[in-house]
C-alpha positions as CSV (number, residue, x, y, z in Angstrom):
1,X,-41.8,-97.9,98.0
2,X,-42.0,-94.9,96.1
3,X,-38.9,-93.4,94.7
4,X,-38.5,-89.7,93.8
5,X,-35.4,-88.1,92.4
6,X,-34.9,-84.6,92.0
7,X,-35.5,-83.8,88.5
8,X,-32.0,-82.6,86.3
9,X,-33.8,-80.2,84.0
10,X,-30.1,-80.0,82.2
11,X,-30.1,-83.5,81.6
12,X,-33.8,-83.7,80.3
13,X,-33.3,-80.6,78.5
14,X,-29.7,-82.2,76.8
15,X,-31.6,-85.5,75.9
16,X,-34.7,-83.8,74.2
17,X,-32.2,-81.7,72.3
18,X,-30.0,-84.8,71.0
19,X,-33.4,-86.5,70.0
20,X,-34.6,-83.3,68.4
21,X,-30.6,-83.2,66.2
22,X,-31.1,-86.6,65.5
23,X,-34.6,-85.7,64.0
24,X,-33.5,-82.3,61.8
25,X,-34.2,-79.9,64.3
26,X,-37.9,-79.9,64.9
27,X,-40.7,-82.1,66.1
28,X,-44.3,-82.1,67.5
29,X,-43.5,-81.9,71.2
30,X,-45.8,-84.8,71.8
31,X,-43.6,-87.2,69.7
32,X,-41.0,-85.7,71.2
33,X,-42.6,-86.6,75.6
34,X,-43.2,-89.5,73.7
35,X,-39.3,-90.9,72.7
36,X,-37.9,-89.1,75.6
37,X,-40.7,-91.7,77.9
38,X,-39.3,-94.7,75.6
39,X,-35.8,-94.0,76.5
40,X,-36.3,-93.5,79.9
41,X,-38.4,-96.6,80.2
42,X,-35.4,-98.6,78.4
43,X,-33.3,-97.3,80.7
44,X,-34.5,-98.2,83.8
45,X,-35.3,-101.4,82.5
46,X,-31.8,-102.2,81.9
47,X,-29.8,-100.0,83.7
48,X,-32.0,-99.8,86.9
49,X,-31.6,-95.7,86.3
50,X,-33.4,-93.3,83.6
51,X,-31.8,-90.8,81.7
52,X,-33.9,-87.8,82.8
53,X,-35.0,-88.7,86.4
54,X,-38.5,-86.9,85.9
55,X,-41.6,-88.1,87.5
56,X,-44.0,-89.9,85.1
57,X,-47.6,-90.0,85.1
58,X,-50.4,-91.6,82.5
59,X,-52.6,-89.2,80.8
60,X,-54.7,-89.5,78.3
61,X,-52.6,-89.8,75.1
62,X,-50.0,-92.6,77.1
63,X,-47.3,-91.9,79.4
64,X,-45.6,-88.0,80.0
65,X,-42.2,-87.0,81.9
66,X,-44.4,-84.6,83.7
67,X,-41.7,-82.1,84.1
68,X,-40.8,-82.2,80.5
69,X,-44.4,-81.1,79.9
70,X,-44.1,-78.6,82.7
71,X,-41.2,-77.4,80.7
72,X,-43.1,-77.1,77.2
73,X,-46.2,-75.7,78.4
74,X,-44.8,-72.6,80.4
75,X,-41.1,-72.3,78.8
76,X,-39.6,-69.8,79.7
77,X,-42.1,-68.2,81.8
78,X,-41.4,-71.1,83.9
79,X,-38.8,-70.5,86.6
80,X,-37.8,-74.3,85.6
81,X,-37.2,-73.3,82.3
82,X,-33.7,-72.0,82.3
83,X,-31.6,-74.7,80.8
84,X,-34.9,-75.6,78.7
85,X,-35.4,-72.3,77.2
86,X,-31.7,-71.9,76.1
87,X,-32.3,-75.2,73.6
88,X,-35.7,-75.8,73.3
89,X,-38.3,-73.2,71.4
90,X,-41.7,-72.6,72.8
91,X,-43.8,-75.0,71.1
92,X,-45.5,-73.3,67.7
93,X,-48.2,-75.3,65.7
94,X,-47.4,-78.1,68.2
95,X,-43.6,-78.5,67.1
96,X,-41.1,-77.7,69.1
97,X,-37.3,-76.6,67.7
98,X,-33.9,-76.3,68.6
99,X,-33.3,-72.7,69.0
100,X,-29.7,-72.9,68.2
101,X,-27.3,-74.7,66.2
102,X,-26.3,-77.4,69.0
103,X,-22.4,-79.1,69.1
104,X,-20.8,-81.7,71.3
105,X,-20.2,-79.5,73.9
106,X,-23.5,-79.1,74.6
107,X,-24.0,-82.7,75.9
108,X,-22.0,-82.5,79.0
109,X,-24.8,-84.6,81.1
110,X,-25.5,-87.1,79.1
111,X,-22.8,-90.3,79.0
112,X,-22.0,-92.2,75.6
113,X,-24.1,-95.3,76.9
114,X,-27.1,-93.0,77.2
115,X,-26.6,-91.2,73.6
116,X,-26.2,-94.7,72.6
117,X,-29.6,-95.5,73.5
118,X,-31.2,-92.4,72.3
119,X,-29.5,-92.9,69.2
120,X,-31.7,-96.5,69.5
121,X,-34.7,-95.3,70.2
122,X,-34.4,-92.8,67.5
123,X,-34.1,-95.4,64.7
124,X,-36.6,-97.5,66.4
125,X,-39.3,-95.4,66.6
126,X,-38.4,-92.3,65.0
127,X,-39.6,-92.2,61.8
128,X,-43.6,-93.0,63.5
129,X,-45.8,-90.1,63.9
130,X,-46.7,-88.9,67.2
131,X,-49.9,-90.7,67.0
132,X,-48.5,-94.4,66.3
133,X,-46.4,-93.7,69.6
134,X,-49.7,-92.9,71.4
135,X,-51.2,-95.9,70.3
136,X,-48.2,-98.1,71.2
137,X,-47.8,-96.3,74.5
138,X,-51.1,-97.3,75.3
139,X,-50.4,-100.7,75.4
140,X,-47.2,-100.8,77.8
141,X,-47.9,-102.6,80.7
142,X,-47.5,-99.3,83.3
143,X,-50.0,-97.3,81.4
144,X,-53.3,-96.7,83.0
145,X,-56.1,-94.8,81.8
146,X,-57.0,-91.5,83.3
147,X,-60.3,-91.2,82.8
148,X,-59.6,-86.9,82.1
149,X,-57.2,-86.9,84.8
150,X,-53.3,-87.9,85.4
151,X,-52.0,-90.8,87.4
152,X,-48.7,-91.5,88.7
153,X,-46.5,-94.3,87.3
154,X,-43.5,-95.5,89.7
155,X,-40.5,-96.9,88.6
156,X,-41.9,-100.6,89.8
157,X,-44.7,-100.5,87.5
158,X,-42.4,-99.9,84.9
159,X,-39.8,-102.6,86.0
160,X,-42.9,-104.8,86.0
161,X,-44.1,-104.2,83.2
162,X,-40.8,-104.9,81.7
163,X,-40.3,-108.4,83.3
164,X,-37.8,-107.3,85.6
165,X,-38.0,-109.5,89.1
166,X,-39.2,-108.4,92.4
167,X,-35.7,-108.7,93.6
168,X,-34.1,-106.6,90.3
169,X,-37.1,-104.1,91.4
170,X,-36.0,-103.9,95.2
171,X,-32.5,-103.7,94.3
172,X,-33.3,-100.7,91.8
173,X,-35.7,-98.8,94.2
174,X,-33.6,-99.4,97.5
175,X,-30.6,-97.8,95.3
176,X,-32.3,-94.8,93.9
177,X,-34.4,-94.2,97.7
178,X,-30.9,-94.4,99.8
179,X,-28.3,-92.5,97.1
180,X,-28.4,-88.7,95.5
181,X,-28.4,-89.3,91.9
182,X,-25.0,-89.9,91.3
183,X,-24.0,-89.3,87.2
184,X,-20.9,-91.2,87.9
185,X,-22.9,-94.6,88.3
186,X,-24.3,-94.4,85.1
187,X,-22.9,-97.5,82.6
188,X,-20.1,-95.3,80.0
């Protein structure tokens, strides 16, 4: 069964913004797809729910929140890029920046447990280039090469390919297919 959620460009846009803090303020926007992916994974895997409920697909260089991209590419141009484009700089010399100092406030989507885990992520794989991501993105399980094009990854590949059961995978996909995304069902 495929599950889609509608994409929460706030939430994705507060998550890629705490990564970017955590990091000093600025970072190539493919390590930064690249973190945002690993958290996301990490959540679904353990949760049953990702943080930025965006649609992922395999390209060439590993996995992509394909609206995140969306987001980076056109900016503010985009007429997603509302929320983005109030945090997040175009991307210059393939960095992209926060575009103003950011505070607590600021975080209103995300809950602790999901800081928490980008906080995780952060230390585990923050100090590695954007290239060492690639390369260890390539070799999760739900990745699939391209061949010059995208394909879709669902989030049952990805509970696969994290050892979750068919019956945690049913359970995950029948909740997220049947229910709105509902904030208040994420772990605190």
């Amino acid at each position: 069964m495929a599950v889609n959620l509608p994409f929460n460009e706030r939430k994705a846009t507060e998550a890629a913004a705490y990564l970017l803090k955590l990091r000093g303020g600025r970072m190539s926007y493919m390590k930064l797809i690249k973190l945002l992916y690993l958290a996301d994974r990490e959540a679904l895997i353990g949760w049953g729910r990702p943080i930025s409920t965006d649609r992922y697909v395999s390209m060439k260089h590993g996995p992509v929140l394909s609206n995140v991209l969306d987001l980076i590419n056109f900016g503010s141009s985009s007429e997603k890029a509302g929320s983005w484009s109030s945090m997040i700089s175009n991307p210059s010399d393939n960095d992209v920046s926060l575009v103003r100092e950011i505070s607590e406030e600021d975080f209103e989507e995300l809950s602790i447990a999901e800081r928490k885990l980008l906080d995780e992520i952060c230390r585990e794989y923050g100090a590695l280039d954007e290239w060492t991501l690639v390369d260890r993105l390539h070799d999760v399980g739900e990745w699939r090469d391209p061949h010059g094009t995208s394909v879709p990854i669902s989030f049952s590949e990805i509970l696969r390919a994290g050892g979750r059961s068919e019956d945690f995978i049913a359970a995950v996909e029948g909740e997220l297919s049947a229910v709105p995304f509902d904030r208040e069902k994420m772990p605190r």
